[in-house]
C-alpha positions, 0 to 999 in steps of 0.5 A: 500500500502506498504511503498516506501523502499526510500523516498524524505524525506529521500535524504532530511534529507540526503542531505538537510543541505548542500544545504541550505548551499549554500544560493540557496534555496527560503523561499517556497522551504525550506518550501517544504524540512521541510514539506516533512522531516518531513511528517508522523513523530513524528514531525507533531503529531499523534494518537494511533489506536488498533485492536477491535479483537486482542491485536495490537497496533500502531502508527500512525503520521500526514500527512504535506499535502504539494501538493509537498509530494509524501506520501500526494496526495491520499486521495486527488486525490480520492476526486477529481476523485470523484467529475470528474465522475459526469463531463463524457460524453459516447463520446470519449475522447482526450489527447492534450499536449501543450510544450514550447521550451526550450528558453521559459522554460528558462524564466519560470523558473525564471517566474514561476507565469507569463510563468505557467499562460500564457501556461494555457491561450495560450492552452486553448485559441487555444482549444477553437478558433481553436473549434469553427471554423466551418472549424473543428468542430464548437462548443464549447468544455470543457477540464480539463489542468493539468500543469507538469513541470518536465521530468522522470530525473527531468529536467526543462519541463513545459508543459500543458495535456489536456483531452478533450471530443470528441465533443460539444455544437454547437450555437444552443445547439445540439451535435457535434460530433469529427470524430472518432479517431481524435480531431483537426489538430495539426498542426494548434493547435501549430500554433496558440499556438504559436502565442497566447503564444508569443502574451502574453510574449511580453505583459507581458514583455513590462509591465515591469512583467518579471524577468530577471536575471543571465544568462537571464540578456541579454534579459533585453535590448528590441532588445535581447528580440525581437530577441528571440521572432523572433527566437522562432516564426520561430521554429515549436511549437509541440502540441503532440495529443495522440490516444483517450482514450476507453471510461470513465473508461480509462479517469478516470484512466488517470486522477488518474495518472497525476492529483495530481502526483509530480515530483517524487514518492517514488517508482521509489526511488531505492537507497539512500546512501552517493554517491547520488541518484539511481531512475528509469525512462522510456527509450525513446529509448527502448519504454516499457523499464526503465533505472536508473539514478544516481545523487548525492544527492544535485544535485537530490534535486536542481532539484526536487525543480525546481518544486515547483509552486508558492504558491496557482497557481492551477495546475489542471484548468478546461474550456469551458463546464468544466468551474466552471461557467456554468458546471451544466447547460452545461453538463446537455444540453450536456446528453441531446442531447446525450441521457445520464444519470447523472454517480453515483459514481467513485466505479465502475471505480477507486479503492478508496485509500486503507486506510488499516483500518483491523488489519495488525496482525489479519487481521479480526479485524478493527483498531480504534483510541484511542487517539492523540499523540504530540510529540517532534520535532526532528531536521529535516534540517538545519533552519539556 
């Protein structure tokens, strides 16, 4: 794949030093700024590699392999794509979205390990009850969460996809089956989302777990923080249920896109210069279409380090049937009442990362490494 014309290593190295100038950025999200400025340059080291058939020669850095780098997730994404295909089921399968209104958003944003951890157990709570109900379905299913935080401007929007398998195990471990083309109510779904979601914030409130501080100072008083809760309980919690995926291949495509993304990638990056920050995203008012937005460059920078997770918070979960626990045993009773074979590889339905390991030059001859390379670290950004 070609290299990105414009990069977030480069708003970075652009902008980078007069936003830690303002004293605003935390230790990890400084961390971040190094490890994207510095991702696949001299800095980090890297190794000299030779064509075997013609006199080509380059040289090739390290990776920083931060999962904020839009340069660093594919050799990781495939590896885990890898490992999903032997989780699939020829059933249908569904896309379930779980958002918080914008007055919880507020809060998660300065509780990111708390509000981040009770969205993941809220939707996956209200998936698995709402299931299990004999009124719907009856059976217990298996799902993969995946968090996003962010909006295609790069707002705060914290919000949960689920890819769900059309179906479950019943009690008696024999198949039931979704009716085709629809999964679960969702009006019941963002029901009881949110009634499980608050549920978990007052608790974590009342344990004293919540900080709140600057303009959420306010809700530190008990009345202004029940007021809130009432306010939010009385609003509609939308649970968005797209129509089905085709079969596993488009399951397995879907995945590739969301599971390892970042909060923007290089290649939406339209222009980098001394007045800001030009990249395009989708226009919701024109459906099919893109717009660019331009912002000036610390303020891109503010916003892309929004999403910086806590350090170790999983942002890829995986429950019920999928759970670590019992996948094995679960999924393969799930073949069996279906009639199904264990899948072989992910080849055939997702193209592996290209590793361009022929000779740009030649084009026939392979490129082989020679030796390592440590090289000098330049001055990146600001480390005062």
């Amino acid at each position: 794949m070609p290299r990105a014309t414009h990069e977030v290593a480069d708003v970075i190295r652009l902008f980078g030093v007069d936003l830690l100038r303002t004293g605003m950025v935390s230790p990890a999200r400084r961390r971040v700024m190094r490890d994207l400025s510095a991702c696949r340059t001299a800095s980090l080291g890297g190794h000299v590699e030779s064509c075997d058939s013609c006199d080509y020669y380059r040289i090739a850095y390290n990776s920083c392999r931060n999962r904020h780098c839009p340069k660093c997730q594919g050799a990781r994404q495939a590896k885990w794509l890898d490992a999903r295909t032997h989780d699939l089921l020829p059933v249908e399968y569904f896309h379930v979205v779980f958002t918080l209104p914008e007055e919880i958003a507020s809060i998660a944003l300065q509780n990111k390990r708390e509000l981040y951890g009770i969205l993941f157990r809220a939707s996956a709570a209200t998936l698995q009850t709402i299931a299990a109900d004999k009124r719907h379905l009856g059976a217990e299913i298996g799902f993969v969460s995946v968090l996003h935080t962010w909006t295609q401007e790069l707002n705060h929007h914290p919000h949960i996809h689920c890819v769900v398998p059309g179906g479950g195990l019943a009690p008696d471990h024999s198949w039931v089956a979704c009716r085709r083309g629809f999964f679960l109510p969702v009006r019941v779904l963002g029901a009881m989302f949110r009634g499980k979601f608050v549920t978990l914030l007052r608790d974590a409130y009342e344990r004293g777990e919540l900080q709140l501080q600057g303009e959420l100072a306010f809700l530190q008083d008990a009345s202004a923080f029940a007021a809130l809760m009432n306010r939010v309980m009385a609003k509609r919690w939308v649970v968005y249920s797209k129509p089905p995926f085709g079969g596993p291949l488009q399951v397995l495509k879907y995945l590739a896109r969301y599971t390892h993304r970042v909060a923007i990638g290089n290649s939406r990056i339209l222009s980098v210069a001394d007045d800001g920050v030009s990249f395009r995203c989708r226009d919701r008012k024109q459906p099919g279409r893109s717009r660019v937005v331009h912002l000036p460059g610390k303020e891109f920078l503010r916003r892309f380090l929004l999403h910086v997770l806590p350090r170790g918070f999983p942002r890829i979960r995986h429950y019920g049937l999928l759970g670590n626990r019992a996948r094995q045993v679960k999924l393969a009773t799930c073949r069996l009442m279906l009639g199904a074979q264990m899948p072989t590889s992910a080849a055939d339905a997702v193209a592996p990362v290209d590793v361009a390991v022929h000779c740009p030059s030649c084009k026939s001859g392979l490129m082989v490494r020679q030796r390592f390379l440590t090289l000098p670290e330049p001055e990146l950004v600001d480390s005062s």
